[in-house]
C-alpha positions as a Markdown table, in Angstrom:
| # | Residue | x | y | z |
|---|---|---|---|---|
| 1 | Unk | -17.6 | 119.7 | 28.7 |
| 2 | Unk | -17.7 | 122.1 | 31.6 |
| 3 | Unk | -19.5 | 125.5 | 31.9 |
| 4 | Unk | -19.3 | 128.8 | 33.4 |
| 5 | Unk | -22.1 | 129.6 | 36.5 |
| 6 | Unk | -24.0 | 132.1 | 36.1 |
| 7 | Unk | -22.3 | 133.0 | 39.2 |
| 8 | Unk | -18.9 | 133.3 | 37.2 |
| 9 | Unk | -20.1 | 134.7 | 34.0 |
| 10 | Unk | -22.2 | 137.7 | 35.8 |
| 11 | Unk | -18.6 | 138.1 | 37.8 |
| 12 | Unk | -16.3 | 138.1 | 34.8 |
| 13 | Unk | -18.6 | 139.7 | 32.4 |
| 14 | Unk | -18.7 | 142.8 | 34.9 |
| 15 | Unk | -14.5 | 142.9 | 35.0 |
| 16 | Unk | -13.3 | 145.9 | 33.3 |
| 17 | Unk | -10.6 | 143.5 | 32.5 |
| 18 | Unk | -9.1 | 139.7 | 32.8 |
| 19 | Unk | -5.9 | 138.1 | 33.8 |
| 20 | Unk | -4.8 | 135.3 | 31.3 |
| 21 | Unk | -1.5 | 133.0 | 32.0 |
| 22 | Unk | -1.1 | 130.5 | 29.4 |
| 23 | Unk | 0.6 | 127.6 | 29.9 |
| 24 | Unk | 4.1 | 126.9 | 28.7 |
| 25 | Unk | 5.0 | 123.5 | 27.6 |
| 26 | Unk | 6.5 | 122.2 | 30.9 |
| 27 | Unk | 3.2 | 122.5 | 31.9 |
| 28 | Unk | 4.4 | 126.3 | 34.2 |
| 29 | Unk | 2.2 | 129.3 | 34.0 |
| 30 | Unk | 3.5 | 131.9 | 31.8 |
| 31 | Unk | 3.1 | 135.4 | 33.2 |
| 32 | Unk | -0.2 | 136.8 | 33.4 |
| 33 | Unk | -1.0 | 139.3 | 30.5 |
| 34 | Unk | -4.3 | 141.8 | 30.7 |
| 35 | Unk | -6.9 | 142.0 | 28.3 |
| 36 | Unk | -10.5 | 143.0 | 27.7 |
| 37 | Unk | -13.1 | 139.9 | 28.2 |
| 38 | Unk | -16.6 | 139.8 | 26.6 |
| 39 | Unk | -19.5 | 138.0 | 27.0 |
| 40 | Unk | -21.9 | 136.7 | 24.3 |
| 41 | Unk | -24.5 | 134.5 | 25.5 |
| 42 | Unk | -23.4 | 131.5 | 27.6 |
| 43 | Unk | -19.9 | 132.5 | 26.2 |
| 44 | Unk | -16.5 | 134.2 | 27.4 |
| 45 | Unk | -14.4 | 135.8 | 24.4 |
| 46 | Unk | -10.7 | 137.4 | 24.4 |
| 47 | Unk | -8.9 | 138.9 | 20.9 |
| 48 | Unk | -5.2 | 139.6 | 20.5 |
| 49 | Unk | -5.5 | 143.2 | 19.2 |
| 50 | Unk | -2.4 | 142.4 | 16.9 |
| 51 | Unk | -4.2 | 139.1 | 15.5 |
| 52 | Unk | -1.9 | 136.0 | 15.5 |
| 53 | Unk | 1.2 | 137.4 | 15.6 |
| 54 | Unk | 0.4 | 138.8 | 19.3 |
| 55 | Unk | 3.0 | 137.3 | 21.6 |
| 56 | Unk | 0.4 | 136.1 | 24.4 |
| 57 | Unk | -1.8 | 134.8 | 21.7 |
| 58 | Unk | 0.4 | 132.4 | 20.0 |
| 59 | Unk | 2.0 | 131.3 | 23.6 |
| 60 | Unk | -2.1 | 130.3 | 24.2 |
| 61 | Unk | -1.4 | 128.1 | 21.0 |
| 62 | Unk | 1.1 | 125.8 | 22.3 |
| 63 | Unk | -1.0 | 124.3 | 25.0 |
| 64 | Unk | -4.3 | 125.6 | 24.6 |
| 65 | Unk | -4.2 | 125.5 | 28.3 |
| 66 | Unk | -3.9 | 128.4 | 30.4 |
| 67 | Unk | -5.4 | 130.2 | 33.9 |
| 68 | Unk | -7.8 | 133.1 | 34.0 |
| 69 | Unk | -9.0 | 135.9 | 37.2 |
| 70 | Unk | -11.7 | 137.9 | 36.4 |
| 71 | Unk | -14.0 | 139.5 | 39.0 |
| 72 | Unk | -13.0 | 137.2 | 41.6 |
| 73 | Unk | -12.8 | 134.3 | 39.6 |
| 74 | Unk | -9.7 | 131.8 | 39.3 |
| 75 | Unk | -10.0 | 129.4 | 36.8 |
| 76 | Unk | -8.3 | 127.0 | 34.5 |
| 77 | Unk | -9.4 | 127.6 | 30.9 |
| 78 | Unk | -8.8 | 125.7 | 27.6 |
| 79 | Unk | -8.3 | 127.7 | 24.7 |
| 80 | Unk | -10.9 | 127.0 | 21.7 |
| 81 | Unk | -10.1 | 128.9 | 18.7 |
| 82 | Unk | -13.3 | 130.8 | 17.4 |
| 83 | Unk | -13.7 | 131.3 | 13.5 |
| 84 | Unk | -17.9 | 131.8 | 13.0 |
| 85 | Unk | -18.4 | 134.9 | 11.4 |
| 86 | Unk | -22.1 | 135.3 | 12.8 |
| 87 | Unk | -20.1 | 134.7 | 16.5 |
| 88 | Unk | -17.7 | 137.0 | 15.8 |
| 89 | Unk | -20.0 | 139.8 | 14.7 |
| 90 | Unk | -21.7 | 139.5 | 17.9 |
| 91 | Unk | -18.2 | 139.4 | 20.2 |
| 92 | Unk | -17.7 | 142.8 | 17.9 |
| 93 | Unk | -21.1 | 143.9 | 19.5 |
| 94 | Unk | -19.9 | 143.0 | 22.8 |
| 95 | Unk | -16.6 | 144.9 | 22.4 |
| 96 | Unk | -18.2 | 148.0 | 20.9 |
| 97 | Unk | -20.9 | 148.0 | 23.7 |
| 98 | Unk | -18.7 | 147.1 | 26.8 |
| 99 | Unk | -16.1 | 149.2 | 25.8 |
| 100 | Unk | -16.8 | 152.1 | 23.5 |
| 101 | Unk | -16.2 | 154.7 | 26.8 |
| 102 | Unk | -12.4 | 154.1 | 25.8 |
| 103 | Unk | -13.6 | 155.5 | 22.1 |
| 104 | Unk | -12.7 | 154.0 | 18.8 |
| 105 | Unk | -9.1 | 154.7 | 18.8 |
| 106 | Unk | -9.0 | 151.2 | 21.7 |
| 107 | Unk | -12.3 | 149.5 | 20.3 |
| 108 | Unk | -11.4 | 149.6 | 16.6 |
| 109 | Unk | -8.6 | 147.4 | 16.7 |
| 110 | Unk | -10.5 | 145.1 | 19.0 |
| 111 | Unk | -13.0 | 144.4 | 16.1 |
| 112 | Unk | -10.4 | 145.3 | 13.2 |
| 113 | Unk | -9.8 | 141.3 | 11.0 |
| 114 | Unk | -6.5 | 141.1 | 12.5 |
| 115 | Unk | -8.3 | 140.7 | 16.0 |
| 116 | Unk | -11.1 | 138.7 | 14.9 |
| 117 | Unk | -8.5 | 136.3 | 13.6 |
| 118 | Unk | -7.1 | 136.1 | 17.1 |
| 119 | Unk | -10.5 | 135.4 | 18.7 |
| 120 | Unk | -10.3 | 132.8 | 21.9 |
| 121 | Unk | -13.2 | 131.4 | 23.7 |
| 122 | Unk | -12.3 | 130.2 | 27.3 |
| 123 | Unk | -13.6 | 127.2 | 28.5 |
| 124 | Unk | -13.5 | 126.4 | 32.2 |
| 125 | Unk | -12.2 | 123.2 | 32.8 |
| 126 | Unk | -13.1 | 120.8 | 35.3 |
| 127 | Unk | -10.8 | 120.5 | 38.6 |
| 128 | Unk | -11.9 | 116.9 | 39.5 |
| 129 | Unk | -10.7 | 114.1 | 37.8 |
């Protein structure tokens, strides 16, 4: 399995926000949608605010495939479905910490159980085959 650098985590942890194009099942980019990104540990997370019903989360479903820029990153990402509660109370950390200067009227629904439904973690994939 591939990992981030330290290089690309310090980069994309430090982007007020991320660029995510999922792929569609010709194998085309969708258009990119933006989001808020976190960082726990080793680990890059993204939420749907409006849980599974979001339309950029369940076009992430089909493939599980998509491309991410971040602080001057470009990568292609798979997209790994995150359900450990002790996880996702420390992505709700990260949101709460990274973000709370946009207050808890944009944070809340970020941490809400809708969202943490809807919680991705982005692996890089590898470019060589």
């Amino acid at each position: 399995m591939t990992t981030w650098t330290r290089d690309e985590l310090g980069k994309i942890e430090a982007a007020e926000e991320l660029e995510l194009a999922s792929v569609r099942p010709d194998g085309k980019l969708r258009n990119p949608v933006t989001i808020w990104v976190v960082r726990v540990g080793d680990d890059l997370y993204v939420r749907s605010w409006k849980g599974r019903t979001g339309s950029w989360f369940r076009a992430s479903q089909v493939r599980h495939e998509g491309h991410i820029q971040a602080g001057g990153v470009d990568k292609d990402v798979t997209f790994v479905a995150e359900a450990n509660d002790d996880i996702n109370d420390q992505i709700d950390a990260a949101y709460r910490t990274k973000y709370r200067r946009h207050g808890g009227r944009w944070v809340d629904p970020m941490v809400s159980a809708q969202a943490r439904a809807a919680t991705i973690k982005l692996v890089p994939r590898s470019t060589t085959s």
